[in-house]
C-alpha positions in Angstrom: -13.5 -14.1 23.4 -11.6 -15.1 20.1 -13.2 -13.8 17.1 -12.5 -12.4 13.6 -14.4 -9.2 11.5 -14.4 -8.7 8.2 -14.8 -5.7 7.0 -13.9 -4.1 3.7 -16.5 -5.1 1.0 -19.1 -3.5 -1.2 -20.1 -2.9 -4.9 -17.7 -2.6 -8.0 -17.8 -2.4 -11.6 -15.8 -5.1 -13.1 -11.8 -4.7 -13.5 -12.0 -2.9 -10.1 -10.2 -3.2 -7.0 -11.1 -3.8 -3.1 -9.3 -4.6 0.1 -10.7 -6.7 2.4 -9.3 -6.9 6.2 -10.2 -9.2 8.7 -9.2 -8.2 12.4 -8.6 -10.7 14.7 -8.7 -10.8 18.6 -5.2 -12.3 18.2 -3.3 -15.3 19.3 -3.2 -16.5 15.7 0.5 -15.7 14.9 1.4 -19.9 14.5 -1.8 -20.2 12.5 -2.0 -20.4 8.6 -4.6 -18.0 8.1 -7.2 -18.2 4.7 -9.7 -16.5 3.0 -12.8 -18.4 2.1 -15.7 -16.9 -0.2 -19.1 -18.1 0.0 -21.2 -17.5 -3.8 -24.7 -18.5 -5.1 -23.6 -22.4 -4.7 -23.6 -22.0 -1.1 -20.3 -23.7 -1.2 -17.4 -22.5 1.8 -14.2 -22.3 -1.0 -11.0 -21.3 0.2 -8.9 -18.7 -2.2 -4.9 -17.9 -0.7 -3.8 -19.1 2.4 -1.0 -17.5 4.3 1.6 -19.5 6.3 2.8 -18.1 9.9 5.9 -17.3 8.0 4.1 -14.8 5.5 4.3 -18.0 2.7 1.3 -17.6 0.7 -0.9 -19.8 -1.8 -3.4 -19.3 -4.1 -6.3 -20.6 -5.5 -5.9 -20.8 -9.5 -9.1 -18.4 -9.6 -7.5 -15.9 -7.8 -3.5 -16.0 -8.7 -2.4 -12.8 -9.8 -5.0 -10.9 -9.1 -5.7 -11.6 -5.4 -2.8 -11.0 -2.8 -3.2 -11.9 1.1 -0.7 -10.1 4.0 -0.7 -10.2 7.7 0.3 -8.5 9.5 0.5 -10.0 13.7 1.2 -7.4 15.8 -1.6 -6.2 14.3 -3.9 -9.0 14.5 -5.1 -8.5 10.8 -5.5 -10.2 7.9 -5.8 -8.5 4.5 -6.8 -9.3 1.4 -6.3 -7.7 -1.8 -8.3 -8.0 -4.7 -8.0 -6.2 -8.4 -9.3 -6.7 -11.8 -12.3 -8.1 -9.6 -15.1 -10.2 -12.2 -18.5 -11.1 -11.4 -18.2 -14.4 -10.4 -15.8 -13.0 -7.5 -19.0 -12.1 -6.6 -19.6 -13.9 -3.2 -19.7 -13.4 0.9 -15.8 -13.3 2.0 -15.0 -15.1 5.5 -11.4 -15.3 7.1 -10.5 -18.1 9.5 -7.6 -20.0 10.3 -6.7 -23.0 7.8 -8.2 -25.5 8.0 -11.3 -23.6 9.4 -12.5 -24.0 13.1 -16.6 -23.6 13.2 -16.8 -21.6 16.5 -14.4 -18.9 14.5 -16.9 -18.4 11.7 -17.9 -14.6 11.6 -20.2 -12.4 9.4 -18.3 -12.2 6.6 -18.2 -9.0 4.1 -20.1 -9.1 1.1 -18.4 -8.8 -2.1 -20.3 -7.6 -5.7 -18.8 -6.9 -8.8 -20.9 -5.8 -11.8 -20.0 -6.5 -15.3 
């Protein structure tokens, strides 16, 4: 069965740091591979993407702060976050770019206090 967990999140104070994996069941080593964040608008965004060749793209929210690796032979997907704010506040999904509906998982919910 193909799937993805995210694991990784939690509560932080503002300004601090958190690293988010996603672990795949694999076969997504020709995929670009994104994370998405959910927040109080309900709205699916997608932050950085990451190319099969380890090319990676950012959303202007996130650019310097954010940085998103994979690793195959792993079958993960990581995502880095520092000098975290409270409107990165939000539900973090990984999935494959763009997104396939059957590979939605829980997500991991991310809270940063000011």
């Amino acid at each position: 069965q193909v799937q993805l967990v995210e694991s990784g999140g939690g509560s932080v104070q503002a300004g601090g740091s958190l690293r988010l994996s996603c672990v795949t069941s694999g076969g997504f080593s020709s995929n670009t591979m994104a994370w998405y964040r959910q927040g109080t608008r309900n709205r699916r965004t997608v932050i950085p993407t990451v190319s099969p060749t380890g090319y990676a793209d950012y959303d202007e929210d996130v650019r310097g702060r954010f940085t998103i690796s994979r690793d195959d032979a792993k079958n993960i997907l990581v995502l880095e976050m520092k000098d975290l704010k409270p409107e990165d506040t939000a539900t973090y999904f990984c999935n494959v770019r763009p997104p396939l509906r059957k590979l939605w998982g829980q997500g991991t919910h991310v809270f940063v206090t000011s």
